[in-house]
C-alpha positions in Angstrom: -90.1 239.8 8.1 -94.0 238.6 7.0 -94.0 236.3 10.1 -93.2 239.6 12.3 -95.6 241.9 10.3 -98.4 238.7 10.3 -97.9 238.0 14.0 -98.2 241.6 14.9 -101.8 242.0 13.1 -103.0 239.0 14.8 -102.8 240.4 18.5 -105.7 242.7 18.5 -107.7 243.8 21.1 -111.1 242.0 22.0 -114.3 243.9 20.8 -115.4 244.4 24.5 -112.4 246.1 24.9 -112.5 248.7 21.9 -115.7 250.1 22.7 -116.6 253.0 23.8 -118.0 252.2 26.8 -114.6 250.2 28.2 -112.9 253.0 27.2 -115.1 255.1 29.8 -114.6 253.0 32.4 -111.0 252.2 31.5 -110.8 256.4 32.1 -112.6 256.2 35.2 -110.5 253.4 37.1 -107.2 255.3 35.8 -108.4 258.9 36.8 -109.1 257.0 40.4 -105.7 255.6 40.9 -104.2 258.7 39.6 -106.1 260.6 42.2 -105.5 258.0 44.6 -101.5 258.6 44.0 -101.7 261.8 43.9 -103.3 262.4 47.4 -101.0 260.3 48.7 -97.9 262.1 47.3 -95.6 264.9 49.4 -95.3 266.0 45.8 -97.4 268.1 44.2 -96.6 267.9 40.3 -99.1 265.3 39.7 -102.0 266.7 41.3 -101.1 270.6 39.8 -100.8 268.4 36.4 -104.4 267.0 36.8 -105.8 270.1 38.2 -104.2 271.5 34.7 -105.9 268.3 32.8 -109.6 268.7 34.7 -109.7 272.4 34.2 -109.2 272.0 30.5 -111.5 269.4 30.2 -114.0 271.9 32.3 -113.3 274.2 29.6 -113.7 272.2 26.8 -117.1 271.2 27.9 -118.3 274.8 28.6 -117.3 275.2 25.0 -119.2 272.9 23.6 -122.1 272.3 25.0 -124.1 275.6 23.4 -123.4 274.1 19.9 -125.0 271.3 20.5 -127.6 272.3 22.2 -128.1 274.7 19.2 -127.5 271.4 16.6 -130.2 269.9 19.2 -132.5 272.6 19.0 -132.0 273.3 14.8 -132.4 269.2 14.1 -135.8 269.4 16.1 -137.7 271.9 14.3 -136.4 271.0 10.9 -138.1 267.6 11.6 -141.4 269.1 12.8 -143.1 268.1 9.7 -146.1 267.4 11.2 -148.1 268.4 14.2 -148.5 264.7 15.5 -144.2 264.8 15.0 -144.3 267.8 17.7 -146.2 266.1 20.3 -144.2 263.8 20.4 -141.0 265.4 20.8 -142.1 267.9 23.1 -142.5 264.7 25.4 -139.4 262.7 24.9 -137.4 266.0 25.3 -139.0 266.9 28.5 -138.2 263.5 29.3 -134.7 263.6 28.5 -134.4 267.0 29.9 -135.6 266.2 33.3 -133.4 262.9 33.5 -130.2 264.7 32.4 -131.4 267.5 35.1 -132.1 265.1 37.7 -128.6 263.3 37.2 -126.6 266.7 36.9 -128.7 268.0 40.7 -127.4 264.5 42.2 -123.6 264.3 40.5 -123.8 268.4 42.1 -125.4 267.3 45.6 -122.6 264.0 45.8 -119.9 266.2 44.5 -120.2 268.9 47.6 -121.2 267.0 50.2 
């Protein structure tokens, strides 16, 4: 029973493949063929299923993007210790603000054309 238990422990995954970012994609290439299947079904319990999945996921986002924003907002003016601090972060959050806007105005433009 230890050679079971010792061969068992030895077949773990490769550290490319347990991070988060494989995960991502790993998502992404599934949600794909899913769709892919499900467009191409007469059937329509898989598509109503990921129409269920997506609208919760919608939802969960809508729910939690104000707390963090308010985190976001909290964490950056308990570290505004000094004024050279602020100047600073003003910048890099414009910066960040105006990428993450730029990206969300192209994933929007792509998504209904």
């Amino acid at each position: 029973m230890s050679d079971t238990s010792s061969r068992a422990s030895s077949r773990t995954l490769p550290s490319w493949a347990t991070g988060f970012g494989a995960q991502v994609i790993a998502g992404l290439i599934i949600g794909l063929i899913l769709g892919f299947i499900a467009s191409g079904m007469e059937s329509e319990w898989l598509s109503d299923t990921l129409s269920g999945v997506g609208g919760a996921y919608v939802q969960l986002l809508k729910v939690m993007v104000p707390p963090l924003i308010f985190a976001a907002v909290v964490t950056s003016v308990a570290n505004l210790r000094k004024v050279a601090n602020a100047a600073s972060l003003a910048i890099s959050t414009l910066v960040w603000f105006a990428i993450t806007a730029f990206f969300s105005v192209l994933a929007g433009i792509l998504v209904a054309s």
